[in-house]
PDBQT receptor file of N, H, CA, C and O in Angstrom, charges set to zero:
ATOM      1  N   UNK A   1       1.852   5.177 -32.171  1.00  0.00    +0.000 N 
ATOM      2  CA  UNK A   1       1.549   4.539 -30.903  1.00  0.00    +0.000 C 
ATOM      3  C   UNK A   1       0.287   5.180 -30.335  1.00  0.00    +0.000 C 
ATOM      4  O   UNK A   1       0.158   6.398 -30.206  1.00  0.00    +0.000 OA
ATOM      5  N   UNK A   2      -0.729   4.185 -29.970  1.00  0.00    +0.000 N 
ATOM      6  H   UNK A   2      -0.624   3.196 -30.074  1.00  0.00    +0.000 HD
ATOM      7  CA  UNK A   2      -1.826   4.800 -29.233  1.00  0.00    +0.000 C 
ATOM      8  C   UNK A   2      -1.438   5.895 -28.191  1.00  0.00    +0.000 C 
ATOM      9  O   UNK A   2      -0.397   5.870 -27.534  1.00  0.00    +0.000 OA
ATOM     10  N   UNK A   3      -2.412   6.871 -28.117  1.00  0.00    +0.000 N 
ATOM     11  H   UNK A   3      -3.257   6.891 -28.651  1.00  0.00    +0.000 HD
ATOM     12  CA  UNK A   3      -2.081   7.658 -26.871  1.00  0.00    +0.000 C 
ATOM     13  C   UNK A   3      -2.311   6.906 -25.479  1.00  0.00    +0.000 C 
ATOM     14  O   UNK A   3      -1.683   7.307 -24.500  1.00  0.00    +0.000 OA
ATOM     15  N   UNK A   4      -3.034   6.023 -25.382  1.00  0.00    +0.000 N 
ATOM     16  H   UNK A   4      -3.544   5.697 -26.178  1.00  0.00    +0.000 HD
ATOM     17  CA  UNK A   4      -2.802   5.114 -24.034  1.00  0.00    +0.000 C 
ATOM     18  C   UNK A   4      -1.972   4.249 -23.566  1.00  0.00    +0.000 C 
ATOM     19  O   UNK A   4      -1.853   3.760 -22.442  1.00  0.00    +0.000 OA
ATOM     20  N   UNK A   5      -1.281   4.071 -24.747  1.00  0.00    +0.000 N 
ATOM     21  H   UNK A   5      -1.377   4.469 -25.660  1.00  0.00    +0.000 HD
ATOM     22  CA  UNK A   5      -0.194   3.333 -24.480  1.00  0.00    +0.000 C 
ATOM     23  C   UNK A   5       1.225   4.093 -24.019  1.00  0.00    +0.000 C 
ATOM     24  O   UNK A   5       2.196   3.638 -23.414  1.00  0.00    +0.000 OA
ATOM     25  N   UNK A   6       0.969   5.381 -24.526  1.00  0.00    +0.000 N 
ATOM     26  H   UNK A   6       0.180   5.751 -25.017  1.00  0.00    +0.000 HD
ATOM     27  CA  UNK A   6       2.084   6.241 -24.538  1.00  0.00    +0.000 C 
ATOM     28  C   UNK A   6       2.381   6.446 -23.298  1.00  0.00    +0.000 C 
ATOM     29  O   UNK A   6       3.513   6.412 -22.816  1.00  0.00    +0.000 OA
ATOM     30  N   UNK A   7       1.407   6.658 -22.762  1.00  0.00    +0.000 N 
ATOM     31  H   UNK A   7       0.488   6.686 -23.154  1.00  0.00    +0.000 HD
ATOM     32  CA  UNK A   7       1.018   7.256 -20.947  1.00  0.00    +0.000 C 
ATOM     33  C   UNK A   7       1.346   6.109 -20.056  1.00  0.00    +0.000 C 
ATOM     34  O   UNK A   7       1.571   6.108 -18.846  1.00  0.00    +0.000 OA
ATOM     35  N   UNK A   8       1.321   4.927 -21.096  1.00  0.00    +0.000 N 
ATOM     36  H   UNK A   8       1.139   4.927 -22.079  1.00  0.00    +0.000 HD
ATOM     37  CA  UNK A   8       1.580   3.740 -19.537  1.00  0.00    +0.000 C 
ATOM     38  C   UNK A   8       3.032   3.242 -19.757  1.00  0.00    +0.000 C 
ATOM     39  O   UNK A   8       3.699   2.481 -19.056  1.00  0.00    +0.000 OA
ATOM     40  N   UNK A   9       3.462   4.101 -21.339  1.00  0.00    +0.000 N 
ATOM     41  H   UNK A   9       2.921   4.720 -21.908  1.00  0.00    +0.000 HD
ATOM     42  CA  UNK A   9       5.427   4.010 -20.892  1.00  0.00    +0.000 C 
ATOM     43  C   UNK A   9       5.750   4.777 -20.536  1.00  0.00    +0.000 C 
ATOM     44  O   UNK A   9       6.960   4.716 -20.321  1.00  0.00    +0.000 OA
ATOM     45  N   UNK A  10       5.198   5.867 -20.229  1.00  0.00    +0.000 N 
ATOM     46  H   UNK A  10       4.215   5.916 -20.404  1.00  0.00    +0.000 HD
ATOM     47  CA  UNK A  10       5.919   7.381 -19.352  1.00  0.00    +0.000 C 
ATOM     48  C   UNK A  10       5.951   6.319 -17.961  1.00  0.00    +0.000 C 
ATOM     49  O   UNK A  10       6.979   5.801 -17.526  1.00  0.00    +0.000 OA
ATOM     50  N   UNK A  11       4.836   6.172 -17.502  1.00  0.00    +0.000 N 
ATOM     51  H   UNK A  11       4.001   6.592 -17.856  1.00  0.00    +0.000 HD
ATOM     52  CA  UNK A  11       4.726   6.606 -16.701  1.00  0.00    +0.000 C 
ATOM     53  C   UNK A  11       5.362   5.129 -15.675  1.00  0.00    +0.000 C 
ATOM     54  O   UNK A  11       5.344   5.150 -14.445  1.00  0.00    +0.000 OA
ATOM     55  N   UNK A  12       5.770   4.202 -16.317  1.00  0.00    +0.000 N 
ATOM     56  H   UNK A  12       5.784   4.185 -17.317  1.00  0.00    +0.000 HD
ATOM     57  CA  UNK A  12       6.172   3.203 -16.196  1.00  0.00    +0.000 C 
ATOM     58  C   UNK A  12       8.064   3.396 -16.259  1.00  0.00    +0.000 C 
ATOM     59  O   UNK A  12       8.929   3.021 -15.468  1.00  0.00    +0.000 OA
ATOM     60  N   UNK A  13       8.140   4.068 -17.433  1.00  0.00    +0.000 N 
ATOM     61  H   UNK A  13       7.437   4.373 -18.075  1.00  0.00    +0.000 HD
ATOM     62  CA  UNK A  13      10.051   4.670 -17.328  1.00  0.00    +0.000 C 
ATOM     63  C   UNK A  13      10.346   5.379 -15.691  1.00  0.00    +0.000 C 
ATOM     64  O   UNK A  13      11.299   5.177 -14.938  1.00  0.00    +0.000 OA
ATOM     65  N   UNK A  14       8.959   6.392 -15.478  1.00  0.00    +0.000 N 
ATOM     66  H   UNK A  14       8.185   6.556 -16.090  1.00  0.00    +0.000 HD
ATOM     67  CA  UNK A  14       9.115   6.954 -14.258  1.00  0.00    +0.000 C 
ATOM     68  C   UNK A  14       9.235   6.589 -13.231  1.00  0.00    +0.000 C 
ATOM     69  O   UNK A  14      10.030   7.089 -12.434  1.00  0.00    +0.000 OA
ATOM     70  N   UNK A  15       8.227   5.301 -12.895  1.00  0.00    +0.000 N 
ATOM     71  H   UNK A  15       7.581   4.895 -13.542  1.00  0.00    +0.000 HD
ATOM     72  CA  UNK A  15       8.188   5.082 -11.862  1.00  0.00    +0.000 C 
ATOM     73  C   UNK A  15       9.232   3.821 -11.914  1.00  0.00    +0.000 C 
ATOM     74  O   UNK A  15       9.158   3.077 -10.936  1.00  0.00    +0.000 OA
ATOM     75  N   UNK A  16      10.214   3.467 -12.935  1.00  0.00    +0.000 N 
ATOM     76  H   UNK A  16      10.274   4.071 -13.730  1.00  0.00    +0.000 HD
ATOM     77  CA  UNK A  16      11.314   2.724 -12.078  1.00  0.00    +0.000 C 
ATOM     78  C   UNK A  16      12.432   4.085 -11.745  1.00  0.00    +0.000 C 
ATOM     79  O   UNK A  16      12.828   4.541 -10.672  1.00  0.00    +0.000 OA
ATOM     80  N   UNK A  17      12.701   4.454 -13.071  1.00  0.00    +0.000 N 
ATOM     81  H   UNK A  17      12.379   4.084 -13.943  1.00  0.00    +0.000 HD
ATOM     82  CA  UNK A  17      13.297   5.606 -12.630  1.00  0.00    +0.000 C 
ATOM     83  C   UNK A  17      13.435   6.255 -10.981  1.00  0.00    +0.000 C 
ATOM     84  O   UNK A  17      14.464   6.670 -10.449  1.00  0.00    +0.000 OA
ATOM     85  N   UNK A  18      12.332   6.202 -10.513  1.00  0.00    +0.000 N 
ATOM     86  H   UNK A  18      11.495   5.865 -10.945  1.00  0.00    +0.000 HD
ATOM     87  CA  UNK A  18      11.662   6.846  -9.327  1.00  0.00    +0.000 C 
ATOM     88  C   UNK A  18      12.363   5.954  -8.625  1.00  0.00    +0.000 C 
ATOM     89  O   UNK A  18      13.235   6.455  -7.916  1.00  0.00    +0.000 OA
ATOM     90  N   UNK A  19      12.253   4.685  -8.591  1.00  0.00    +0.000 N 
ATOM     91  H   UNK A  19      11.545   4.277  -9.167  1.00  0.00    +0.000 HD
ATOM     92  CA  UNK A  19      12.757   3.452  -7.229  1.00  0.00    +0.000 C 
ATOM     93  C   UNK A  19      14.301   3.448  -7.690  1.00  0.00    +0.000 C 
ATOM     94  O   UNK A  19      15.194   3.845  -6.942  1.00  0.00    +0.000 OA
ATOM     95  N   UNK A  20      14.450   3.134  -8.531  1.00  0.00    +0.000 N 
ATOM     96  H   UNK A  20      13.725   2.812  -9.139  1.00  0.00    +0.000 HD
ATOM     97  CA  UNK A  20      16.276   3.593  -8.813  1.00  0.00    +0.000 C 
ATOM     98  C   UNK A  20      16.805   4.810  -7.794  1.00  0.00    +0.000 C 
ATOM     99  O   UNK A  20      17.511   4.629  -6.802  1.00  0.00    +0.000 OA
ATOM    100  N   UNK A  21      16.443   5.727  -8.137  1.00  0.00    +0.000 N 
ATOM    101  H   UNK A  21      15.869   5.874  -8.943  1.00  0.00    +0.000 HD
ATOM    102  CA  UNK A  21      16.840   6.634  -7.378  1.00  0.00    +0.000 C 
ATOM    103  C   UNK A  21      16.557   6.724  -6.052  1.00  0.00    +0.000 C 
ATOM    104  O   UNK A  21      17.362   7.116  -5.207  1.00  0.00    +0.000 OA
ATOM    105  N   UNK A  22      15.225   6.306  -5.799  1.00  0.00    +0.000 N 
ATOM    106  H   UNK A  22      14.571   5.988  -6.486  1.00  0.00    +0.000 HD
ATOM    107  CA  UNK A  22      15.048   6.254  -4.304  1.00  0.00    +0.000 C 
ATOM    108  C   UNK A  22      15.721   4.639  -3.492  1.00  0.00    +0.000 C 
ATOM    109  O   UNK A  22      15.845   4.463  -2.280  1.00  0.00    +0.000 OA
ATOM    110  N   UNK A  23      16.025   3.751  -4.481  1.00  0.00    +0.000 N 
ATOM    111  H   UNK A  23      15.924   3.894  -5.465  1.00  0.00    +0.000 HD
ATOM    112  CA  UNK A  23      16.660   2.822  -3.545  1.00  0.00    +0.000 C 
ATOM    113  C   UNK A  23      18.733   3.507  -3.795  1.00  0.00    +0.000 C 
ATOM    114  O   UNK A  23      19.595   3.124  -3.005  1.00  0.00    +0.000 OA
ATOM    115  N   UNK A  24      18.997   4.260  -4.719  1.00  0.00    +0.000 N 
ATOM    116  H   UNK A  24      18.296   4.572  -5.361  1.00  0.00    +0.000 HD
ATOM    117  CA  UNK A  24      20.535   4.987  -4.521  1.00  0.00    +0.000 C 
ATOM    118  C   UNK A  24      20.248   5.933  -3.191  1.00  0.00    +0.000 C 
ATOM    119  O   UNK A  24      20.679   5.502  -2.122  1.00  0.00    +0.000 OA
ATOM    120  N   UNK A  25      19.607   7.084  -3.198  1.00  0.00    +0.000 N 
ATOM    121  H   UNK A  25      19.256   7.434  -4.066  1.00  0.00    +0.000 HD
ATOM    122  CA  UNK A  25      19.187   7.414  -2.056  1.00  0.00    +0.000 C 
ATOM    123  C   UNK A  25      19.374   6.795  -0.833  1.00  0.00    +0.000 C 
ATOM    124  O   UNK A  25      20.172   7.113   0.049  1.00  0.00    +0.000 OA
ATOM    125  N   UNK A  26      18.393   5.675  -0.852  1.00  0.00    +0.000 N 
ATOM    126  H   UNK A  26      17.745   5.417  -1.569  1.00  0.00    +0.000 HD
ATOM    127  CA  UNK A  26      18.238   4.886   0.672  1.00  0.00    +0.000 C 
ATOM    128  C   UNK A  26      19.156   4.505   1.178  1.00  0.00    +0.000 C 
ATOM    129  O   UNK A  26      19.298   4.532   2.400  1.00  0.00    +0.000 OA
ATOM    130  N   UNK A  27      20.433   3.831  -0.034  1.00  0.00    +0.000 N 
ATOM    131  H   UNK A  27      20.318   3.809  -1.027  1.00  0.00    +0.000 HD
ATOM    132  CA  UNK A  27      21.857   3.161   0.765  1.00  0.00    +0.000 C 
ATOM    133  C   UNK A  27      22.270   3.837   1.624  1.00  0.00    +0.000 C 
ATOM    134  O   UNK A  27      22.591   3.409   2.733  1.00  0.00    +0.000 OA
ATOM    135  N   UNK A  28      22.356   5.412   1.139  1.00  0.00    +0.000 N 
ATOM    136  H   UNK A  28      22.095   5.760   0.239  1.00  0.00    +0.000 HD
ATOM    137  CA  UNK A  28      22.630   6.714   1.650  1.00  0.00    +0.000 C 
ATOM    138  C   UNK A  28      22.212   7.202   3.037  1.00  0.00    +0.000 C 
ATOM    139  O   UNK A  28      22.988   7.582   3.913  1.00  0.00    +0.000 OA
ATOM    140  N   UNK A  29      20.569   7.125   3.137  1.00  0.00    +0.000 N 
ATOM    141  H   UNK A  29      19.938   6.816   2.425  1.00  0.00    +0.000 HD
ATOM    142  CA  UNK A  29      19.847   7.865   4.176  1.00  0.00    +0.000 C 
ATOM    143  C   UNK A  29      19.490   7.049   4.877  1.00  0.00    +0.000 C 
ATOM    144  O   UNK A  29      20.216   6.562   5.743  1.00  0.00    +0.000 OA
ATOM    145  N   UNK A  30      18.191   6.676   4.655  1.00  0.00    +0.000 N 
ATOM    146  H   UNK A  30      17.601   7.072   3.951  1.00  0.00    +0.000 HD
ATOM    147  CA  UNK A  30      17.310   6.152   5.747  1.00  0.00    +0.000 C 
ATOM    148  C   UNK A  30      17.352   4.362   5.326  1.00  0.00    +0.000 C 
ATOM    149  O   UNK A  30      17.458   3.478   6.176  1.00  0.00    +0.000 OA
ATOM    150  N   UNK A  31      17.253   4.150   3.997  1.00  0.00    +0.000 N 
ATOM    151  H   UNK A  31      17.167   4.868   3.306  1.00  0.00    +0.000 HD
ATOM    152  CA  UNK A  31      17.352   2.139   3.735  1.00  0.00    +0.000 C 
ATOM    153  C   UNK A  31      16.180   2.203   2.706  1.00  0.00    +0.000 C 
ATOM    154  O   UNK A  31      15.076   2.742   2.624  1.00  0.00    +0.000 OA
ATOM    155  N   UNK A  32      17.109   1.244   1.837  1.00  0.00    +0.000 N 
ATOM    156  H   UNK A  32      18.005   0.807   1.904  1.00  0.00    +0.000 HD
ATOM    157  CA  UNK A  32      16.180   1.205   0.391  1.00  0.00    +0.000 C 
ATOM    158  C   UNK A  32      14.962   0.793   0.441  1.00  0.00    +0.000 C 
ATOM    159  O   UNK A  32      14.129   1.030  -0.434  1.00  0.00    +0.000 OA
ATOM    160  N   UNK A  33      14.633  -0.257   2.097  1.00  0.00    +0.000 N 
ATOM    161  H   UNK A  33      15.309  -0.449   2.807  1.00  0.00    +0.000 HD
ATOM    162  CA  UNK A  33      13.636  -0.418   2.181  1.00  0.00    +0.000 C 
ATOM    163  C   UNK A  33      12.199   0.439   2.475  1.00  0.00    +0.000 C 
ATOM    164  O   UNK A  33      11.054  -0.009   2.412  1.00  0.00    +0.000 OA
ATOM    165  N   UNK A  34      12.561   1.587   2.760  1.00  0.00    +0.000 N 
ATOM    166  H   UNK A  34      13.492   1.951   2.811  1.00  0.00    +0.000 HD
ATOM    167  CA  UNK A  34      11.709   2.891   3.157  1.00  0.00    +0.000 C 
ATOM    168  C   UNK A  34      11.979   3.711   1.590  1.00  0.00    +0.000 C 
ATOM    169  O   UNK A  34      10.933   3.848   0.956  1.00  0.00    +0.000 OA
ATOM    170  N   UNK A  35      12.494   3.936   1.309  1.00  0.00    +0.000 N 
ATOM    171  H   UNK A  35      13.344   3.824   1.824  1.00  0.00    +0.000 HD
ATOM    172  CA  UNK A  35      12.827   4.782   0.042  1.00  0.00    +0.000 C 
ATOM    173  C   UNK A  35      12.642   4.420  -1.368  1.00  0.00    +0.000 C 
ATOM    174  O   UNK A  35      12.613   5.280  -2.249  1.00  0.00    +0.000 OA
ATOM    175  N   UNK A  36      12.557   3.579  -1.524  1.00  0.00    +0.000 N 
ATOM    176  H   UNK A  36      12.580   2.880  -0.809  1.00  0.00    +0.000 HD
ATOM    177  CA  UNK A  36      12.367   2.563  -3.073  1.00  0.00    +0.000 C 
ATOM    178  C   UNK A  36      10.554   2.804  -3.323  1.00  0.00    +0.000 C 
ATOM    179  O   UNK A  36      10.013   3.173  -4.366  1.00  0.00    +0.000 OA
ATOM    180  N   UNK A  37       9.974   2.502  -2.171  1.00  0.00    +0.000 N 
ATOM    181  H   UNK A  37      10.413   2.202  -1.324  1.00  0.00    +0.000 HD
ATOM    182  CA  UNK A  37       8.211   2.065  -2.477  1.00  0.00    +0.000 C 
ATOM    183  C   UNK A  37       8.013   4.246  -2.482  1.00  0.00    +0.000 C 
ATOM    184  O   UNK A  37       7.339   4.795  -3.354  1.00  0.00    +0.000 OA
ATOM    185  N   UNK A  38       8.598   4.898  -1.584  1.00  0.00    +0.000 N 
ATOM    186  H   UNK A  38       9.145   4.452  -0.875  1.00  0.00    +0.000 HD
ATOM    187  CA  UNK A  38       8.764   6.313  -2.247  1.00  0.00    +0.000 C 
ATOM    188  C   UNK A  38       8.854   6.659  -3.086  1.00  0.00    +0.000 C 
ATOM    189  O   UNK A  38       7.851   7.168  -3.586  1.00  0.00    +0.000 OA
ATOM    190  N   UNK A  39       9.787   6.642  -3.654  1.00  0.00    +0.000 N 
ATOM    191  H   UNK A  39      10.602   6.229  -3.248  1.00  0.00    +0.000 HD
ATOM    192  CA  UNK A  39      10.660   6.780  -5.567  1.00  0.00    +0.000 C 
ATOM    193  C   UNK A  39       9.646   6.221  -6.164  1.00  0.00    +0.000 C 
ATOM    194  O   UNK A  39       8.959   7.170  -6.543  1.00  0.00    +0.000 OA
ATOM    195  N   UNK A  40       9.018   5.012  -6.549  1.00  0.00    +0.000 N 
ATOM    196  H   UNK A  40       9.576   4.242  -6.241  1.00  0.00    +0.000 HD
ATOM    197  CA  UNK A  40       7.673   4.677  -7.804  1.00  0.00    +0.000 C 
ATOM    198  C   UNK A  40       6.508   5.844  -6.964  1.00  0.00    +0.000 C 
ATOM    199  O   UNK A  40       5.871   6.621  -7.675  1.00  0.00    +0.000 OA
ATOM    200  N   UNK A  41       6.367   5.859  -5.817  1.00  0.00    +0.000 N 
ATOM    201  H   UNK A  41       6.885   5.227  -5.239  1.00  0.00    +0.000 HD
ATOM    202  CA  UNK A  41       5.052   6.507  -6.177  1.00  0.00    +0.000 C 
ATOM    203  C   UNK A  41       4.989   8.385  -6.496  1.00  0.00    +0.000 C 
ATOM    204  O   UNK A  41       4.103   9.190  -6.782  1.00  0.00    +0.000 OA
ATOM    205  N   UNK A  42       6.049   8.425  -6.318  1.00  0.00    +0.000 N 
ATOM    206  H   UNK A  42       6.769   7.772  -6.086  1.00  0.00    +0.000 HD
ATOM    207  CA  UNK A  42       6.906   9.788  -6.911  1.00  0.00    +0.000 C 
ATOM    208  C   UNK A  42       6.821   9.972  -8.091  1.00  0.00    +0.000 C 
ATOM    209  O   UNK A  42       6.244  10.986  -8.484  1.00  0.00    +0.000 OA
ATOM    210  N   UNK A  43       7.474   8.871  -9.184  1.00  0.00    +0.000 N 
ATOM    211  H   UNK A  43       7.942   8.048  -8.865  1.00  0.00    +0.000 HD
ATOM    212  CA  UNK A  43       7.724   8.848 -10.140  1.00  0.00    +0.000 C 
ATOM    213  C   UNK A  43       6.246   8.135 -10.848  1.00  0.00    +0.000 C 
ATOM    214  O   UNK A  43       6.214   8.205 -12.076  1.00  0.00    +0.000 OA
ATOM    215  N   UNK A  44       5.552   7.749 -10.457  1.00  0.00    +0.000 N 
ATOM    216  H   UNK A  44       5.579   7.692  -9.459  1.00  0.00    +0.000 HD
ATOM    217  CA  UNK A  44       4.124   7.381 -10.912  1.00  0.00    +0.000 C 
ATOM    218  C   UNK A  44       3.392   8.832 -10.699  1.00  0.00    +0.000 C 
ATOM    219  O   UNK A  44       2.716   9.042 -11.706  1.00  0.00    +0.000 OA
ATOM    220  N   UNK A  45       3.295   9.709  -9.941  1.00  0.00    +0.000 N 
ATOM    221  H   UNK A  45       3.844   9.539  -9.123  1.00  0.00    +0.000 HD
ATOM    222  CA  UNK A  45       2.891  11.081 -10.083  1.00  0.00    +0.000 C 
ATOM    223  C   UNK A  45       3.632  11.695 -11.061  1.00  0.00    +0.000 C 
ATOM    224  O   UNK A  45       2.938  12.238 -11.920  1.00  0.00    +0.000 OA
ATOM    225  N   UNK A  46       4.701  11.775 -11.193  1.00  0.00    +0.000 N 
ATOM    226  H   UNK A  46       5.265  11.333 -10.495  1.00  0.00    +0.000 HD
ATOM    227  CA  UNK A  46       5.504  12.737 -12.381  1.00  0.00    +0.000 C 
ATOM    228  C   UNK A  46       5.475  11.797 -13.818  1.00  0.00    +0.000 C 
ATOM    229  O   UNK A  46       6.134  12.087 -14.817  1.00  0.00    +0.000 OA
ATOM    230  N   UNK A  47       4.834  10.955 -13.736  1.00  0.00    +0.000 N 
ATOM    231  H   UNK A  47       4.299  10.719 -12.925  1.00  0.00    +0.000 HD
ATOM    232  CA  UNK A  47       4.521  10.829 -15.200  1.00  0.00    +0.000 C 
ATOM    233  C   UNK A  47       3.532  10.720 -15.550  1.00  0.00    +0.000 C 
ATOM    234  O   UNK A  47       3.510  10.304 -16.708  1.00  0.00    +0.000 OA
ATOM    235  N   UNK A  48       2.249  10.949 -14.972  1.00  0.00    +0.000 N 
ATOM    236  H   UNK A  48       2.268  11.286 -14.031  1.00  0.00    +0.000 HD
ATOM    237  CA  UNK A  48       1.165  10.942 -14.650  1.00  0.00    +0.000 C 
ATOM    238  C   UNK A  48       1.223  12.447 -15.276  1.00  0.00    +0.000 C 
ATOM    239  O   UNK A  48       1.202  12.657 -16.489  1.00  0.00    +0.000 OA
ATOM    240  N   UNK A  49       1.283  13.230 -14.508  1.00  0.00    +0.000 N 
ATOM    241  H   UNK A  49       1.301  13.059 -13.523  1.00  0.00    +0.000 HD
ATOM    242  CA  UNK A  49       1.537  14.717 -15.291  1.00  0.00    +0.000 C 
ATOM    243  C   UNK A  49       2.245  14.870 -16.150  1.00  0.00    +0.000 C 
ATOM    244  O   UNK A  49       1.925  15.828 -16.855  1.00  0.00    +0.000 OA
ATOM    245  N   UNK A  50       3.372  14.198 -16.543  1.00  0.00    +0.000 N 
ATOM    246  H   UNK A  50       3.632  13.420 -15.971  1.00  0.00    +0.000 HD
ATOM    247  CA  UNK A  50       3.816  14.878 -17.894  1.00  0.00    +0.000 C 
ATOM    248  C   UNK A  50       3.101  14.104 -18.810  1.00  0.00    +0.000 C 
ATOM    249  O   UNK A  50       2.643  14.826 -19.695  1.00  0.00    +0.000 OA
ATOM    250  N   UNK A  51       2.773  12.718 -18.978  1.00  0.00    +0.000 N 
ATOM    251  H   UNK A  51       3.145  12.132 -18.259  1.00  0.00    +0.000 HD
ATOM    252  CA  UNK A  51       1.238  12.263 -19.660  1.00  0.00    +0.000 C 
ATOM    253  C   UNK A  51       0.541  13.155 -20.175  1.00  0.00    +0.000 C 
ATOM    254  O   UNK A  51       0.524  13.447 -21.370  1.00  0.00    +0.000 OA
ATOM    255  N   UNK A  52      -0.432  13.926 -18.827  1.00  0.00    +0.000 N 
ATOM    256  H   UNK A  52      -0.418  13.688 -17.855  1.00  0.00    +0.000 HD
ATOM    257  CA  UNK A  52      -1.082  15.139 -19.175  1.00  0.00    +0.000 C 
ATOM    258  C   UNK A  52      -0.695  15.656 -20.047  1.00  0.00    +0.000 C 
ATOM    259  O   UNK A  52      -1.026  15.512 -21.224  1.00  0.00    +0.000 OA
ATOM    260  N   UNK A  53       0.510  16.735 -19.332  1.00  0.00    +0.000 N 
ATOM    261  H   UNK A  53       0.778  16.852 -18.376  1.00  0.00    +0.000 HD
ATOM    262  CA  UNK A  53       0.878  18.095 -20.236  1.00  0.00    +0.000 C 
ATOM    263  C   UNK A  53       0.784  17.716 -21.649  1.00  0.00    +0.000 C 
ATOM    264  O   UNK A  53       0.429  18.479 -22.547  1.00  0.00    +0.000 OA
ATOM    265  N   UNK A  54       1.185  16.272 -21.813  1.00  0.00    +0.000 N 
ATOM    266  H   UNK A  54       1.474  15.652 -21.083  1.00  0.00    +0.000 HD
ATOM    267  CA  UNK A  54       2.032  16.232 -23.320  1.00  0.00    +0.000 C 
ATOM    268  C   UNK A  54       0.448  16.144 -23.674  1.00  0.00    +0.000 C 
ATOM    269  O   UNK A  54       0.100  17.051 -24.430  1.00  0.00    +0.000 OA
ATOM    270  N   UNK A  55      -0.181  15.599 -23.442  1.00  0.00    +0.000 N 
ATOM    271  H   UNK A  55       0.102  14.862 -22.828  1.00  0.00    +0.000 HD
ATOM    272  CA  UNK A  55      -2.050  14.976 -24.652  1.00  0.00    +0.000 C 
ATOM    273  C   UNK A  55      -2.468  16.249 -24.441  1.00  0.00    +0.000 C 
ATOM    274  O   UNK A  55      -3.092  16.572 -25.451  1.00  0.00    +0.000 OA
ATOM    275  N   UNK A  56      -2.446  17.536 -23.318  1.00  0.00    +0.000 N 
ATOM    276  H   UNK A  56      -1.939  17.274 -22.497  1.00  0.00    +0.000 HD
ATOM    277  CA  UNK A  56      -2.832  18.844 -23.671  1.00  0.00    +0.000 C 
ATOM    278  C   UNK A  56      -2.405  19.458 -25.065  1.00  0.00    +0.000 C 
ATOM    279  O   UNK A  56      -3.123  19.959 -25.931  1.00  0.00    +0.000 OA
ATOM    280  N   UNK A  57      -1.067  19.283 -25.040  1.00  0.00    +0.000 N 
ATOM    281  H   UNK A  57      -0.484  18.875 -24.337  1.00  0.00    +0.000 HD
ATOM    282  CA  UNK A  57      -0.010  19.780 -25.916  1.00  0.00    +0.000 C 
ATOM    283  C   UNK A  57      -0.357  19.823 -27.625  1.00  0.00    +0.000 C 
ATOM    284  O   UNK A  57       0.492  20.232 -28.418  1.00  0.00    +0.000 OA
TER     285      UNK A  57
């Protein structure tokens, strides 16, 4: 698999990953509607870096 492609399924697993959790969260806290658009851009940073680390690697 290209390495550019690799980086846009990290980082794409992450950032639903990210709204999953931040819309379970929201039922919880504050409302999925505040917490969901949180969680992707969370999870679009944390795969963004592990992207990195790993093509350092």
């Amino acid at each position: 698999m290209n390495e550019n492609t690799k980086q846009i399924v990290v980082m794409s697993a992450t950032s639903v990953a990210g709204g999953v959790i931040g819309g379970v969260a929201g039922l919880f806290v504050l409302g999925p509607h505040i917490l969901i658009p949180i969680g992707v851009v969370v999870g679009i940073a944390v795969g963004l870096s592990l992207s990195k680390r790993s093509r350092q690697a």
